[in-house]
PARO-570228 format. One record per residue (C-alpha): residue in three letters; y, z, x. Coordinates in steps of 0.2 Angstrom, whole numbers, padded with zeros to 4 digits, always signed. Example, Ala and Ser with C-alpha at 12.3 -4.5 7.8 and 13.67 -1.06 7.14 Angstrom:
BEGIN
ALA-0022+0039+0062/SER-0005+0036+0068/
***
This chain:
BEGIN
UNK+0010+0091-0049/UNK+0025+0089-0040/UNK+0027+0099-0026/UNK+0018+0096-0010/UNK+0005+0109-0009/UNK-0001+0107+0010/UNK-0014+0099+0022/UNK-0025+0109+0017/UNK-0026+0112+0000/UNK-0025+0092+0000/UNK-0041+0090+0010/UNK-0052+0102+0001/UNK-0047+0097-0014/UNK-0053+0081-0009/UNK-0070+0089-0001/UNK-0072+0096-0018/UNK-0068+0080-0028/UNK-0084+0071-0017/UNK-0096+0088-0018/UNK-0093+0088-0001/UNK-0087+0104+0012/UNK-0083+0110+0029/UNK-0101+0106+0037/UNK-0103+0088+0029/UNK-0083+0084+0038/UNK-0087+0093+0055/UNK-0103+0082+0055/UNK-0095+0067+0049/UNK-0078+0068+0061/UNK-0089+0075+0076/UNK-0075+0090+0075/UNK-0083+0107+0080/UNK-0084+0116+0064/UNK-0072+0131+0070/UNK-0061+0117+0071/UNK-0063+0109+0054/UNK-0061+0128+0046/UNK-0046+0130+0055/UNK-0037+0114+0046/UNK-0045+0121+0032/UNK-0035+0137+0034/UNK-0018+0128+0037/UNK-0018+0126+0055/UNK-0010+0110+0058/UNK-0022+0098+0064/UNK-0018+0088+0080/UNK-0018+0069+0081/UNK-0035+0066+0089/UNK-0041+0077+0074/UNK-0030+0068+0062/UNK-0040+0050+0069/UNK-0057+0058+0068/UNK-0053+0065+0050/UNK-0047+0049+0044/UNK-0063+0039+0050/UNK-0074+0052+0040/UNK-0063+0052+0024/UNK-0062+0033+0027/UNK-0042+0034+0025/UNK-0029+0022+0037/UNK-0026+0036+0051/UNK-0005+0031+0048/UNK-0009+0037+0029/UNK-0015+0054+0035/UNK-0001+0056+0045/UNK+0007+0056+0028/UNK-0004+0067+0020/UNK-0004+0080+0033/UNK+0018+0079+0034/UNK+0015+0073+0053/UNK+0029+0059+0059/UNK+0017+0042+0061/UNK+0017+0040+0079/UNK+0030+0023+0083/UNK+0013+0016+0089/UNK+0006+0016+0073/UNK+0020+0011+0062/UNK+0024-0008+0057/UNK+0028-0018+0071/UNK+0045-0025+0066/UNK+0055-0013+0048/UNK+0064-0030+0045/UNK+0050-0041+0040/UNK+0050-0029+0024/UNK+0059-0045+0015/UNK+0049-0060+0017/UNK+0033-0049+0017/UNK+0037-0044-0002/UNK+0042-0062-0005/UNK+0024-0067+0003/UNK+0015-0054-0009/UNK+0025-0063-0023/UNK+0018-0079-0017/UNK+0004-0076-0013/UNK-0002-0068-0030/UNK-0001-0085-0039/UNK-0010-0095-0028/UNK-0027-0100-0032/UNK-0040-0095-0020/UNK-0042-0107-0007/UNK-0025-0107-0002/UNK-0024-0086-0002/UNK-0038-0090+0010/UNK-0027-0102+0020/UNK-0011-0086+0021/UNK-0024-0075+0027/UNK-0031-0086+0041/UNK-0012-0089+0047/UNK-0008-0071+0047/UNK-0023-0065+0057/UNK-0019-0080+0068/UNK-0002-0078+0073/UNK+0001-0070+0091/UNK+0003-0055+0093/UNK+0023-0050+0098/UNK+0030-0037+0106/UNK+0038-0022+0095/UNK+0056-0026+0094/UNK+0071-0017+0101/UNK+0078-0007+0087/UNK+0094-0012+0080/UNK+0101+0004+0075/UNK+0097+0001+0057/UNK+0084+0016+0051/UNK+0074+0019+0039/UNK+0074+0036+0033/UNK+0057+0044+0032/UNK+0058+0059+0017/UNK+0053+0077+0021/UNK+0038+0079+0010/UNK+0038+0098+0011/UNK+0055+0098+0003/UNK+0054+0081-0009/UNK+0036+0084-0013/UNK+0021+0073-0016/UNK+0030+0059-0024/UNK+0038+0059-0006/UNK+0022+0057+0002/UNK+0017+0041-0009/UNK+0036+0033-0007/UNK+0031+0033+0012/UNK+0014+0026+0013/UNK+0022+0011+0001/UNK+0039+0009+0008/UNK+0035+0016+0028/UNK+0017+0012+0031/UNK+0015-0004+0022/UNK+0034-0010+0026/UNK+0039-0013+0008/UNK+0054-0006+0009/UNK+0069-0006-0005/UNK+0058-0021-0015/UNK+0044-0010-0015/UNK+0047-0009-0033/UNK+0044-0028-0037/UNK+0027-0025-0026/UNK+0019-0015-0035/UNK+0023-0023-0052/UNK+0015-0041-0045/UNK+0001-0031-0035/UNK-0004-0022-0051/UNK-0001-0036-0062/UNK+0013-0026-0071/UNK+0004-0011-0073/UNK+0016+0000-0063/UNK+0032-0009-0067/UNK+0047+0003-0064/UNK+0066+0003-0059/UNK+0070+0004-0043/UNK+0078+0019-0046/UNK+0064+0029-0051/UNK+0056+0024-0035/UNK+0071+0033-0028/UNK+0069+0046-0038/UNK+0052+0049-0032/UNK+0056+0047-0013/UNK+0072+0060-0015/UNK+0067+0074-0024/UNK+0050+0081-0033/UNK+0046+0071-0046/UNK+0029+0074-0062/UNK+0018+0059-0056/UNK+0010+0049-0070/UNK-0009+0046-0072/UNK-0004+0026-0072/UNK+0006+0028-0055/UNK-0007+0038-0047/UNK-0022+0025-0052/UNK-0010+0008-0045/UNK-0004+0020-0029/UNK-0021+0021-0024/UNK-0027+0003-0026/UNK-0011-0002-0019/UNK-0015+0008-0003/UNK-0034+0010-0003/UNK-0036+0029-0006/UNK-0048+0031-0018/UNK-0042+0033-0035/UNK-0055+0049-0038/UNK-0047+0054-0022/UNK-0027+0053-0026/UNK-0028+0060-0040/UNK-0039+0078-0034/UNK-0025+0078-0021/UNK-0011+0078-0035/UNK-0020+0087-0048/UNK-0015+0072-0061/UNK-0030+0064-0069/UNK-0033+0045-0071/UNK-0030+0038-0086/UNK-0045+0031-0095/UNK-0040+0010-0094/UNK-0045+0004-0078/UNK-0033-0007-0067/UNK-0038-0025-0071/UNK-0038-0041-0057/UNK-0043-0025-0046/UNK-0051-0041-0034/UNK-0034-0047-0033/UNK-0026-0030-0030/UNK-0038-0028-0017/UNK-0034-0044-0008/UNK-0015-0041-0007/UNK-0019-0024-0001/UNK-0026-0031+0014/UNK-0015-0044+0017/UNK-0001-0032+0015/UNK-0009-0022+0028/UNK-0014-0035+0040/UNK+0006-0039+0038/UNK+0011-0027+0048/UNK+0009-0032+0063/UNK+0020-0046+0061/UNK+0039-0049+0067/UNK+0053-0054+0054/UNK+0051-0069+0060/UNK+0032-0072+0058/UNK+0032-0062+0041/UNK+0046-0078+0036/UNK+0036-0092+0043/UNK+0019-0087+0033/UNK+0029-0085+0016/UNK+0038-0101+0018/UNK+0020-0109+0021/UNK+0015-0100+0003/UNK+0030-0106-0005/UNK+0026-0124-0001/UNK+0009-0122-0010/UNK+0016-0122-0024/UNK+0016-0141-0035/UNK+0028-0147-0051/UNK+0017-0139-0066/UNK+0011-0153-0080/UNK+0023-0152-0094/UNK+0008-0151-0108/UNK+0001-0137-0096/UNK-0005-0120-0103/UNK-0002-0104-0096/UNK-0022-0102-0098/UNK-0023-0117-0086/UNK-0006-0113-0076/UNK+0004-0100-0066/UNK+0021-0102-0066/UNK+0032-0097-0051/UNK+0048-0104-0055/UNK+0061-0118-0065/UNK+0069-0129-0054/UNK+0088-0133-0055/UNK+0081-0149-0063/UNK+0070-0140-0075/UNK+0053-0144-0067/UNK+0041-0129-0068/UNK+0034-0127-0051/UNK+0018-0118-0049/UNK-0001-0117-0046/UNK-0019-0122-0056/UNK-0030-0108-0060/UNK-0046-0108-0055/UNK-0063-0103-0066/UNK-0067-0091-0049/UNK-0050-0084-0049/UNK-0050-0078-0067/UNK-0042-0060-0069/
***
């Protein structure tokens, strides 16, 4: 599928994906059931409802903002668009590391300060019409806008996927300007980059999954939230915690294995640098 065929086709597709309907979401949302048939019909739903609907679909609220073709609320956006650059280098990072020190990045993000949102610098972000790009559109934003990946987003999602969705950035481009025919792999990597159920993304985009599952899916998982915890971070927060991760990393043996190995990167002296797998850490 490529064009975006509304709120609420989306959402009883969905309902009908989990053998769910109408009664089992007014109970679950606490919405009167009047007003959960009236979303159903295309009204468009409100933000309260949008917040309500999101907690019984188990869905970020931010990405049914998406899904509904509602502009996120500045409130609820990521704090600070120019931290897009060191948080793709942290995912990077952070990828290779072996357990305990991912542990270590997590517990420095969720204990930085919280700052205050910064003024805007006149630089912006264009958010895509998903009514008039389609679908494609809608997945663009909740990578690029929700989860502040912007322009890298494309090396994200190879390292978060462990290659499995490795595209040029142009196609991503392509995919946030114009309707574009999604592909079972992007749908089932979209979805565990972002936390909507694969089962879910793909009743909403009519594209099945493809029958190979995602491997390192506990790793996926873990970026994913650190991705999202990112977003409350400044530039200059986003920097310090990735230069902390990049100073994990050691010289690599040169009798070392890849089994027993990651390489980052080849030093101008042409020392390896890297980090030791771990038996608990194995993809």
């Amino acid at each position: 599928m490529t064009a975006y065929p509304g709120f609420a086709v989306i959402l009883q597709r969905v309902l009908e994906h989990r053998g769910a309907d109408e009664d089992w979401l007014a109970d679950s949302s606490g919405l009167a059931p009047a007003a959960v048939r009236a979303v159903l019909d295309g009204a468009v739903p409100d933000p309260e409802q949008l917040h309500v609907l999101a907690h019984a679909l188990g869905y970020h609220v931010e990405d049914l903002f998406v899904l509904a073709d509602i502009p996120v609320p500045v409130e609820l956006t990521p704090l600070d668009p120019q931290a897009s650059g060191p948080v793709n280098g942290l995912v990077e990072r952070v990828d290779l590391l072996p357990p305990d020190q991912r542990r270590t990045i997590h517990a420095l993000v969720a204990g930085l300060p919280q700052e205050p949102r910064p003024v805007p610098d006149g630089r912006v972000r264009p958010v895509p019409s998903v009514a008039e790009a389609g679908f494609s559109a809608a997945l663009m934003t909740l990578l690029i806008h929700n989860r502040n990946l912007g322009s890298r987003v494309a090396y994200a999602m190879a390292c978060m996927t462990h290659g499995r969705m490795y595209l040029a950035r142009t196609t991503y481009r392509s995919m946030t300007d114009r309707p574009t025919q999604l592909k079972p792999d992007w749908i089932l990597s979209i979805a565990a980059v972002v936390g909507i159920p694969a089962g879910d993304l793909s009743a909403m985009t009519g594209v099945p999954l493809p029958e190979e599952p995602l491997r390192g899916e506990r790793r996926t998982a873990e970026l994913r939230d650190l991705l999202w915890n990112c977003r409350r971070l400044t530039a200059d927060q986003a920097t310090q915690v990735r230069d902390t991760a990049d100073a994990m990393f050691v010289p690599v043996p040169e009798d070392a294995s890849k089994e027993e190995w990651r390489r980052y990167y080849r030093a101008a002296d042409g020392v390896w640098w890297g980090a030791p797998r771990v038996p608990e850490d194995q993809d």
